[in-house]
N, C-alpha and C positions, 0 to 999 in steps of 0.2 A: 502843363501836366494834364495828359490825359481825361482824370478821372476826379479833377479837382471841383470844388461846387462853390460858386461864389454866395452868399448871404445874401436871401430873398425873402424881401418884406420885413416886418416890423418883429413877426414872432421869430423869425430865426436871428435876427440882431437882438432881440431880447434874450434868448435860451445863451448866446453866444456870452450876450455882455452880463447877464448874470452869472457866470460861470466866471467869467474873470474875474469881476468882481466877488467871490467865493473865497478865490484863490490869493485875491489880496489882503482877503480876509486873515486868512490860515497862514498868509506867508506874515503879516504883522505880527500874531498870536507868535509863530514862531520865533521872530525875531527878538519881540520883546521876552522871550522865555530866556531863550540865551541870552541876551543883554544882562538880564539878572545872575545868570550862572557866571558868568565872564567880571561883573564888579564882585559877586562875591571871591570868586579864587583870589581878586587880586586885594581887596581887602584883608581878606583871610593872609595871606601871604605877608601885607602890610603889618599887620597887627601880632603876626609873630616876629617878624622881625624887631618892631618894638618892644613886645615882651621879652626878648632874649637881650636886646641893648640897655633895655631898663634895668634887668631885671641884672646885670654886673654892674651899672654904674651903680646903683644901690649898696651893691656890696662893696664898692670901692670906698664908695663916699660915708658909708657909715660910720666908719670908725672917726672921722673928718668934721662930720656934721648930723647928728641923730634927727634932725630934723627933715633936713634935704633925703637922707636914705630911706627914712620910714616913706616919705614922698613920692619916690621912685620906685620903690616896692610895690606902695598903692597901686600907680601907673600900672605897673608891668601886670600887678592881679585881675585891672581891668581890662587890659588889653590881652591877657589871657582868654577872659570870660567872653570876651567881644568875641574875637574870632572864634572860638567852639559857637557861637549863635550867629554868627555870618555863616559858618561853613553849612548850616540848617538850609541854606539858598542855593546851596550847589550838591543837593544828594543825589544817589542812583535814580527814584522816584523823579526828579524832576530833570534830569538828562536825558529819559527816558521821555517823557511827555516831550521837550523838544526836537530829542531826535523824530518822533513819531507826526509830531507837528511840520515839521521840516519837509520831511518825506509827503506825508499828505498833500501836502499845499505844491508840491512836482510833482505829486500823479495828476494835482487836475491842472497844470500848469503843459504836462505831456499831452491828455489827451483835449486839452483847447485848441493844442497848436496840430497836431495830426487832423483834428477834424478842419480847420485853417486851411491846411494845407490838402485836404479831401480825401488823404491815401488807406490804405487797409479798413479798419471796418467800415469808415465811413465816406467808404466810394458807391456804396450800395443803400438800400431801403431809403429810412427815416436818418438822416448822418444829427440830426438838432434832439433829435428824440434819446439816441443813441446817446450824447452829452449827455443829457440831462439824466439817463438813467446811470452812468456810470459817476458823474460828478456827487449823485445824491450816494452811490453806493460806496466813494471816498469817506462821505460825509459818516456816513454811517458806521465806517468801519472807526471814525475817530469820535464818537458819539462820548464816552468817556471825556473825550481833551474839549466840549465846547464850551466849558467855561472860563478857558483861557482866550475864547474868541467874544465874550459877551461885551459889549459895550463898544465894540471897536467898529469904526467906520470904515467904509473901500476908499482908499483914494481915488479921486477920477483919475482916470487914466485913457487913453487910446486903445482901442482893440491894438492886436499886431496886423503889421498890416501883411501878413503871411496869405496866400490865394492858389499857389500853386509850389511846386519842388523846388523851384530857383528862390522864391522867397522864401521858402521854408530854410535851406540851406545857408540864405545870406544872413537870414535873420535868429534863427532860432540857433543855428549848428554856430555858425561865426560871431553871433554876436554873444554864445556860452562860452566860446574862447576867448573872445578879445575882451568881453566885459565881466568876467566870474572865474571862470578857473584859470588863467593865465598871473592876474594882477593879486587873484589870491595867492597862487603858488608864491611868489614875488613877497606878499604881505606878510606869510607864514618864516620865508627862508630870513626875511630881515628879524622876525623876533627869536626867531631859533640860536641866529650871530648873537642877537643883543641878550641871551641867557648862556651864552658860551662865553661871552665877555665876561659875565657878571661872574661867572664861575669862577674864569682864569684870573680875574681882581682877587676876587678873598679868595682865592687859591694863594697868589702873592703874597697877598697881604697877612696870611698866617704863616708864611715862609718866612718871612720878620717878623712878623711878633715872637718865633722860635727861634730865632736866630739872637734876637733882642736881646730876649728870658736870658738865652744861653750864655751869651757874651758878657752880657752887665748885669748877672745873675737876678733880675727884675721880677719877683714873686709874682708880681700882677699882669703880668704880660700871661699867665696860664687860662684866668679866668676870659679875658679874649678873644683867646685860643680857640674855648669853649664857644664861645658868640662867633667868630668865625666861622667853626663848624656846621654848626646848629643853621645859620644864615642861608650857607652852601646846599645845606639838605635839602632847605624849604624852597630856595629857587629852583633845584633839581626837580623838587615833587611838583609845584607848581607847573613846571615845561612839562611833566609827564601828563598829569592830568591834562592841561591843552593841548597836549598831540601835537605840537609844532610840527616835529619833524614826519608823523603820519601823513597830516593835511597838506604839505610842503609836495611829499612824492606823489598822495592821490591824487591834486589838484595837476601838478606836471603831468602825472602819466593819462587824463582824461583828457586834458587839452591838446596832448598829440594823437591820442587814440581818434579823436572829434575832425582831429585836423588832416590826419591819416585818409582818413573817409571822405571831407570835404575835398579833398586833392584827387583821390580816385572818382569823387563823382564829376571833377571838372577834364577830367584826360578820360574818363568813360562814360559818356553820358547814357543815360537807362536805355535800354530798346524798345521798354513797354511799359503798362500801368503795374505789370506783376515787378518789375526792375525798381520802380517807383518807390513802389512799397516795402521792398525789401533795403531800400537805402532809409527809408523816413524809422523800418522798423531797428536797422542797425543802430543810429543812431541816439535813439529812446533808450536801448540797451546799454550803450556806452554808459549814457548818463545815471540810468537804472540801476547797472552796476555798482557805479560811481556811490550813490547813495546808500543801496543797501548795505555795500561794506563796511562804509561810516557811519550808519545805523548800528552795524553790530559791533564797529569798533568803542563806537564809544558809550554802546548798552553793556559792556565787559567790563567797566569799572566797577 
């Protein structure tokens, strides 16, 4: 590449590797935000469905045993109470700080690897200076979200080892397909099956208990019914809130859009530093795109 700049002396490997380090920063903070939203839904989920299984066998058993049903009532009241104070871990407020953490932590992940790679702005002037004023001006814009980064260490890591277009493309473009939005696309499509399953069970499975009621006129087969219902809802809402099948087609459709480009840059190789740059800018857009959508899809809850 033309117009690419290798890393000269101690201060542009410092500007460079603190910037990664930044961004490992902010990509940890993120992670660990969602890792919290993601055990509460499913706690949240867990704990209703034991409320609603408790909270019939209760009624069953009452009449049976006053002791065991008062029991079982207890249960279900706490596990009512549980989940409305787990669900306090997955509000709007805190989706929003993840997504905007998410996002942050691949702006400075984007422009690490462009200035790497030495294309558009920083084929000219100051390319270390230019980092460092755009990394701080990331930083800045998530000034609110840095107490979700307080205490947290950079893992060492390796620079990438990105230098010119061909490594930008093997590493940054192919290695966003083969290692991040392909195996997620993949990860999403298997949990979206295993909530279509779980649907299609107590979908059955209240197809006999009505069938049951009906046949051997079984008064308790209603109540159930009810817990069937109730069950099916909360796995429906749970899949909505995660977006399975959102994440599923933007993770597919970026991995071919990334791959699209990668295939046109290998049957058309650039003609110039202006070619260069308009493959390195396409590709940031992809991904940019990619983000900002799922920034706004999932700040609409």
């Amino acid at each position: 590449m033309g117009g690419a700049r290798e890393v000269n002396g101690s201060e542009g490997r410092g500007v460079l590797t603190e910037a990664w380090e930044q961004q490992n920063v902010w990509s940890q903070a993120a992670d660990r935000v969602k890792a919290s939203i993601v055990r509460a839904r499913l706690l949240a989920l867990l704990l209703g469905v034991s409320f609603a299984v408790l909270g019939a066998a209760s009624a069953q058993l009452m009449a049976v045993s006053a002791v065991w049903g008062k029991s079982l009532a207890f249960a279900a009241a706490v596990a009512a109470a549980s989940a409305s104070l787990v669900a306090q871990r997955a509000t709007p407020q805190r989706i929003r700080d993840w997504t905007r953490l998410r996002s942050l932590s691949e702006g400075m992940k984007a422009q690490l690897y462009a200035r790497l790679a030495g294309g558009g702005a920083y084929r000219t002037g100051d390319p270390d200076a230019l980092l460092a004023e755009r990394i701080d001006g990331l930083r800045a814009d998530g000034a609110d979200l840095a107490r979700h980064c307080a205490h947290l260490v950079p893992v060492s890591r390796p620079l990438p080892a990105v230098h010119d277009l061909a490594s930008y493309m093997d590493l940054r473009v192919r290695g966003q397909i083969a290692g991040y939005y392909r195996p997620n696309a993949v990860l999403m499509g298997r949990r979206l099956a295993a909530v279509r399953r779980a649907e299609l069970t107590l979908s059955a499975a209240a197809a006999v208990l009505a069938a049951a009621g009906g046949a051997f006129e079984l008064a308790a087969t209603g109540v159930w019914l009810g817990v069937a219902a109730t069950v099916t809802m909360a796995v429906t809402a749970h899949a909505a809130a995660a977006k399975y099948d959102y994440q599923e087609l933007e993770f597919s459709r970026t991995a071919e859009e990334l791959d699209r480009v990668y295939r046109h840059w290998r049957r058309q190789p650039p003609a110039g530093p202006a070619d260069e740059d308009r493959i390195i800018e396409r590709c940031e857009d992809v991904i940019s795109v990619q983000n900002e959508a799922w920034m706004v899809k999932w700040q609409g809850q």
